[in-house]
C-alpha positions in Angstrom: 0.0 0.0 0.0 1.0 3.3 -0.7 2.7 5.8 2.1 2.9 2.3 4.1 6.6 2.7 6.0 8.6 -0.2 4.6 11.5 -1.9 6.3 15.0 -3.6 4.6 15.9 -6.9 4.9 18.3 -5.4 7.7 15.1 -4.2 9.6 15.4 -0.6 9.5 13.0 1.6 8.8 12.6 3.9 5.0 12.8 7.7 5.2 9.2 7.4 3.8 7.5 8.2 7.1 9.7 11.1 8.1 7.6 13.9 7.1 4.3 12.9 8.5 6.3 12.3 12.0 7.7 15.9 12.0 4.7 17.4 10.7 2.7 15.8 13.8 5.3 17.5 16.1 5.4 20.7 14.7 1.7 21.1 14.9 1.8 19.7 18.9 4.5 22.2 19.7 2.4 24.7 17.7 -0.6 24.0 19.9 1.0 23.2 22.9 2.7 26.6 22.8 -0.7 28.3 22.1 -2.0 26.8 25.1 1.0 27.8 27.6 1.0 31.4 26.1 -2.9 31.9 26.7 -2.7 30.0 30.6 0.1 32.4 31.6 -1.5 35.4 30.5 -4.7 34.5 32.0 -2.3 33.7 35.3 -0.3 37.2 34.9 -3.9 38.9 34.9 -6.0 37.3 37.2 -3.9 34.9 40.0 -0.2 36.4 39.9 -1.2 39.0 42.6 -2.9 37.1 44.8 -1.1 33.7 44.7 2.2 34.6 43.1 4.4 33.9 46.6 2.4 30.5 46.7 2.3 29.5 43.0 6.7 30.9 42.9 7.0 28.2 46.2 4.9 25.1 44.5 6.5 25.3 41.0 10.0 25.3 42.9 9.1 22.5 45.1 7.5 20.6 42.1 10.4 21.2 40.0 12.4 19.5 42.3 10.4 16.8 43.0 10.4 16.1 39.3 13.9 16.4 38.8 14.4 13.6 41.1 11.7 11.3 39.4 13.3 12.1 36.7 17.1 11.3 37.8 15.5 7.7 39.5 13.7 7.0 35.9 16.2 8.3 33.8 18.6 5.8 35.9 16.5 2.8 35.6 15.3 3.4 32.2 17.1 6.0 30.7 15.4 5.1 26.7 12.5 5.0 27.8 11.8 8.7 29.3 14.6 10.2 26.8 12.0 8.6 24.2 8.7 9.9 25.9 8.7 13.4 24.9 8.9 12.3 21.3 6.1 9.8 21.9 3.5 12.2 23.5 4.3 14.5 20.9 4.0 12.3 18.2 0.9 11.1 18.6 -2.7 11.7 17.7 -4.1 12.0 20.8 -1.8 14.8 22.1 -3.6 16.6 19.2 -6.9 15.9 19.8 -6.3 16.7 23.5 -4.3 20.3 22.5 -7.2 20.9 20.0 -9.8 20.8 22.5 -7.6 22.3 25.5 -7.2 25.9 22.7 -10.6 26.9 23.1 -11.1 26.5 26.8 -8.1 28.1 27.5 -9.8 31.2 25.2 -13.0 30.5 27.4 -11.3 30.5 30.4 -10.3 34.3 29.9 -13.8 35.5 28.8 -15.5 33.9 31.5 -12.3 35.3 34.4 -12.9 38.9 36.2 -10.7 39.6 39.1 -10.5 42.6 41.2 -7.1 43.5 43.3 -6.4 46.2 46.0 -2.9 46.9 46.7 -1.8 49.2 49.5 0.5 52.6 48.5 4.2 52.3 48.3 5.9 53.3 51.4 3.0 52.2 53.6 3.9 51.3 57.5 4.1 47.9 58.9 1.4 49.7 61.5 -1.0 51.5 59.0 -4.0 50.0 58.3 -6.2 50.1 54.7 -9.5 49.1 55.4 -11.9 48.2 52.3 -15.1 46.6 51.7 -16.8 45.9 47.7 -19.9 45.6 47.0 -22.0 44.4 43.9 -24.4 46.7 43.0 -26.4 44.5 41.0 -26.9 41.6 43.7 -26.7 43.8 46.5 -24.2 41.3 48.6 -20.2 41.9 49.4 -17.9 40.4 47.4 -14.7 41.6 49.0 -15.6 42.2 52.5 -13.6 43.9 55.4 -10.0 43.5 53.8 -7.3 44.9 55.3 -4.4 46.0 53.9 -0.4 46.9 55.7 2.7 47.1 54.4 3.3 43.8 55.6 0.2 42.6 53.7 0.2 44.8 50.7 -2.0 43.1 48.4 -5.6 41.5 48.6 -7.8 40.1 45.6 -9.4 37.4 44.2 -10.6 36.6 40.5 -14.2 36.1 39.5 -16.6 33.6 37.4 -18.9 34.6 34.8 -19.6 38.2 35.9 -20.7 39.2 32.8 -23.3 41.7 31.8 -21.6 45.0 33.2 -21.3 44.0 37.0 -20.9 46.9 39.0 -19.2 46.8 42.4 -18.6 49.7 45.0 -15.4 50.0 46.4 -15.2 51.6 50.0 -12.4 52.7 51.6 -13.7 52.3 55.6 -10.5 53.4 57.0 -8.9 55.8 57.3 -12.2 57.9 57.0 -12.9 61.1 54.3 -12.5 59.3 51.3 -15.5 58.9 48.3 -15.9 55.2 47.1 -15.8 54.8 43.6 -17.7 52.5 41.2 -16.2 49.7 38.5 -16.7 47.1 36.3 -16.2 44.0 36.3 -17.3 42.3 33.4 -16.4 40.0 30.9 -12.4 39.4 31.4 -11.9 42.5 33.0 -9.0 43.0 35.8 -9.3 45.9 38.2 -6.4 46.9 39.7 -6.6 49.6 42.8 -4.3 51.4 45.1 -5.3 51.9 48.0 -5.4 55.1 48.8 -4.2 56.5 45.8 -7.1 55.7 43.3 -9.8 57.3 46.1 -10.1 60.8 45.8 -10.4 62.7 49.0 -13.9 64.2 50.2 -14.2 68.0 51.0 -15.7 67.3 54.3 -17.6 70.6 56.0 -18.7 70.1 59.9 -20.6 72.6 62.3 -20.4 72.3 65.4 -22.7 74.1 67.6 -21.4 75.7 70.9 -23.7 76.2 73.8 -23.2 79.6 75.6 -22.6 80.2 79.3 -26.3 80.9 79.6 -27.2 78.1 77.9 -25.2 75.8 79.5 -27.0 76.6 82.9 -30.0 75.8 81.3 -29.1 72.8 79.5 -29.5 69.4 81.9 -26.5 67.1 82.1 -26.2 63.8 80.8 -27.8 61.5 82.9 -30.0 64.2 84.4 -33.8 64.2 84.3 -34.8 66.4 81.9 -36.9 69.5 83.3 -37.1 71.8 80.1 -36.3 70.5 76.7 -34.0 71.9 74.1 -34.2 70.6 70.5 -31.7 72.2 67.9 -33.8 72.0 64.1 -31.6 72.4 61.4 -33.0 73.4 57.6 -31.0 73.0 54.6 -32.4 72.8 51.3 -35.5 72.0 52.1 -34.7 69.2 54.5 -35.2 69.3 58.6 -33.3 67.5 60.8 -34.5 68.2 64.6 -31.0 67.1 67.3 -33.7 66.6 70.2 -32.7 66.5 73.8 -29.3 68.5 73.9 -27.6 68.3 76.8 -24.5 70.2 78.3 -21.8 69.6 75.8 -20.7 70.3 72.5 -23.0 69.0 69.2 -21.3 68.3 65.5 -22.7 67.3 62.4 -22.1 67.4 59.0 -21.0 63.9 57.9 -20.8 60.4 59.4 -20.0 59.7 62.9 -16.6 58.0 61.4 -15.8 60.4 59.5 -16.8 64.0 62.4 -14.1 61.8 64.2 -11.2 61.6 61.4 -12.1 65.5 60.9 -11.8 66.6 64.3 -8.3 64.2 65.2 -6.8 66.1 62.8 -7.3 69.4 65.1 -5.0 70.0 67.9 -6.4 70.4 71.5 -4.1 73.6 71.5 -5.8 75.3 68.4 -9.5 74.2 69.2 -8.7 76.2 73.1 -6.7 79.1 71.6 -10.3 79.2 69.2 -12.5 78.7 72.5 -11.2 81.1 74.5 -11.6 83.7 72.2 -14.9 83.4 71.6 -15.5 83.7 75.2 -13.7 86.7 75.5 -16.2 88.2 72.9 -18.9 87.5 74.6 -17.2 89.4 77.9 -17.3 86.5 79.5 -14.9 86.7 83.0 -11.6 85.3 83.4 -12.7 83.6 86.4 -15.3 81.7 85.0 -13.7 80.3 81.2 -12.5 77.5 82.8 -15.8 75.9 83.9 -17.3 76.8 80.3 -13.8 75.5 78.3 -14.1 71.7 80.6 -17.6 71.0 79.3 -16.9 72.4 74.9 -13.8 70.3 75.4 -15.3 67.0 76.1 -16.3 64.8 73.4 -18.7 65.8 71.5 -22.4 64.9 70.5 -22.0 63.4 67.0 -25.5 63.6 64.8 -25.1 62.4 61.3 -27.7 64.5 59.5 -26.1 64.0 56.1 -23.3 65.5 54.1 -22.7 69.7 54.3 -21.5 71.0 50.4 -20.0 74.3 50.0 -22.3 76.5 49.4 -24.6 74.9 51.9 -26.7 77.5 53.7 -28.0 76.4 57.1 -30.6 77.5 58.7 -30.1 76.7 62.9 -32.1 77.4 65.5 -33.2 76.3 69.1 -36.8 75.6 70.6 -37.6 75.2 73.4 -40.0 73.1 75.5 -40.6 71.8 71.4 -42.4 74.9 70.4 -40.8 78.3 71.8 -38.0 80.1 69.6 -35.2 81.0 72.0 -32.4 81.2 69.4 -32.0 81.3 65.5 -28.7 82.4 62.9 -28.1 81.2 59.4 -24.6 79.5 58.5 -22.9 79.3 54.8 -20.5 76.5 54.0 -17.4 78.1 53.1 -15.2 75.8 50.8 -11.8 76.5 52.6 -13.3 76.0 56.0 -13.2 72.1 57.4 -15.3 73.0 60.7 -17.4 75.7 60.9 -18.2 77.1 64.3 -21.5 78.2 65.6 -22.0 79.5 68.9 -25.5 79.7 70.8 -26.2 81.4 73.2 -30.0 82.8 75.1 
């Protein structure tokens, strides 16, 4: 039969078959390489970040086990394996096997979205990154509570068939005053965030109400039975927002509870007194008696989230009394290049 390999009487095989044997390997190599090419760069997308310490260790350790198979195997049957290689790629089935592995390895990057958070360069083994993401879509977490240090520096984890425009909410929940932002991670997308780099900064605008020296001897104290009320209303744009029960202290709004507090650590106790005291001395206040006032504004203060203050904000405050009378009312603009606006009320 024709393109049948014939042998000599000496039992060695005819160049005839040659071709075909070469051709077979060149298209497995072909295919083979295909396939590596398309698994790493689904690897160098979606895993390296989050696995590459782990994946560096196993294919070291692996190597090394298989050197040593290979050493034992090559010693007890050294044709054999040195054959193999040839055989695997030689044959039909390697083919079949490399035709069908092509495609999924294609699939596999369509169907892969990942999403990695990596702390800034030159963060501290004692600062902390704290992010949560959300989907939008499905309203559940997907990435929730990760925390971030310089000694853990990058978090992540790739995704299955998140097609159709997913949209996740990233939000950094510490340190405070940052906006989240909004991505997507769709069809073979990778996201890639630094943390806090990629978050722009919110203009965050606090008022903090002072009570007088009048009104603080009419105010109750915490804990006190309450024999007249006070209730501080606040207007702005349309919207009112009644503080009820204030006590003796000092009340802030403006923005979340977490982030009234990242605002007001970034004061000094030495600026916020210097500010105290002369507003005091406007009033005429005596000497004497600052002290008493200064203890009671500088303990922490009454935090009311009432929603976010804009510049260009106007506020309208006042102060009822007993619920219905009118013992104090002022009007306060949000200046843009103030961070804590200061309101003091007094009978």
């Amino acid at each position: 039969m024709s393109g049948t390999p014939t042998t000599t009487g000496e039992g060695k095989a005819t160049p005839g078959a040659v071709p075909a044997a070469k051709g077979r390997h060149f298209l497995n190599l072909t295919l083979l390489g295909g396939v590596f090419l398309l698994l790493t760069f689904w690897y160098y997308r979606h895993m390296q970040y989050r696995v590459a310490g782990l994946v560096l260790g196993g294919v070291m350790g692996v190597w090394m086990l298989w050197r040593i198979l290979y050493d034992l195997l090559k010693w007890g049957a050294g044709d054999e394996v040195k054959a193999l290689p040839k055989r695997v790629l030689g044959s039909a089935r390697t083919t079949v096997v490399l035709l069908v592995g092509l495609p999924l390895s294609a699939v596999l990057h369509l169907v892969t979205s990942s999403l990695h958070l990596q702390a800034a360069a030159g963060t501290g083994r004692e600062q902390v990154f704290r992010v949560e993401v959300r989907d939008e879509r499905r309203d559940g977490a997907l990435l929730e509570d990760v925390k971030l240090t310089g000694d853990r520096a990058v978090e992540g984890r790739p995704f299955w068939f998140r097609g159709g425009g997913a949209r996740v909410r990233v939000r950094l929940m510490e340190p405070v005053g940052y906006a989240s932002l909004t991505t997507n991670l769709g069809w073979g997308r990778r996201v890639f965030l630094t943390v806090p780099t990629d978050f722009s900064e919110k203009t965050l605008h606090l008022l903090r109400l002072l009570p007088g020296p009048k009104l603080l001897s009419a105010l109750a104290r915490p804990g006190d039975t309450v024999l007249t009320r006070y209730d501080v209303v606040l207007v702005r744009a349309g919207q009112t927002n009644v503080l009820g029960d204030w006590r003796q202290g000092v009340v802030c709004t403006g923005a979340t509870r977490a982030e009234m507090e990242g605002v007001l650590k970034r004061e000094t106790a030495a600026a916020r007194r210097t500010d105290f005291e002369e507003r005091l001395g406007r009033l005429g206040f005596p000497a004497e008696g600052r002290e008493a006032v200064l203890q009671v504004w500088e303990r922490p203060p009454r935090l009311e989230d009432t929603g976010g203050f804009e510049a260009g904000d106007e506020l309208a405050v006042s102060v009822r009394r007993g619920g219905e009378a009118l013992v104090f009312g002022a009007s306060v603009r949000i200046e843009p290049e103030r961070r804590v606006h200061t309101l003091l009320i007094e009978l």
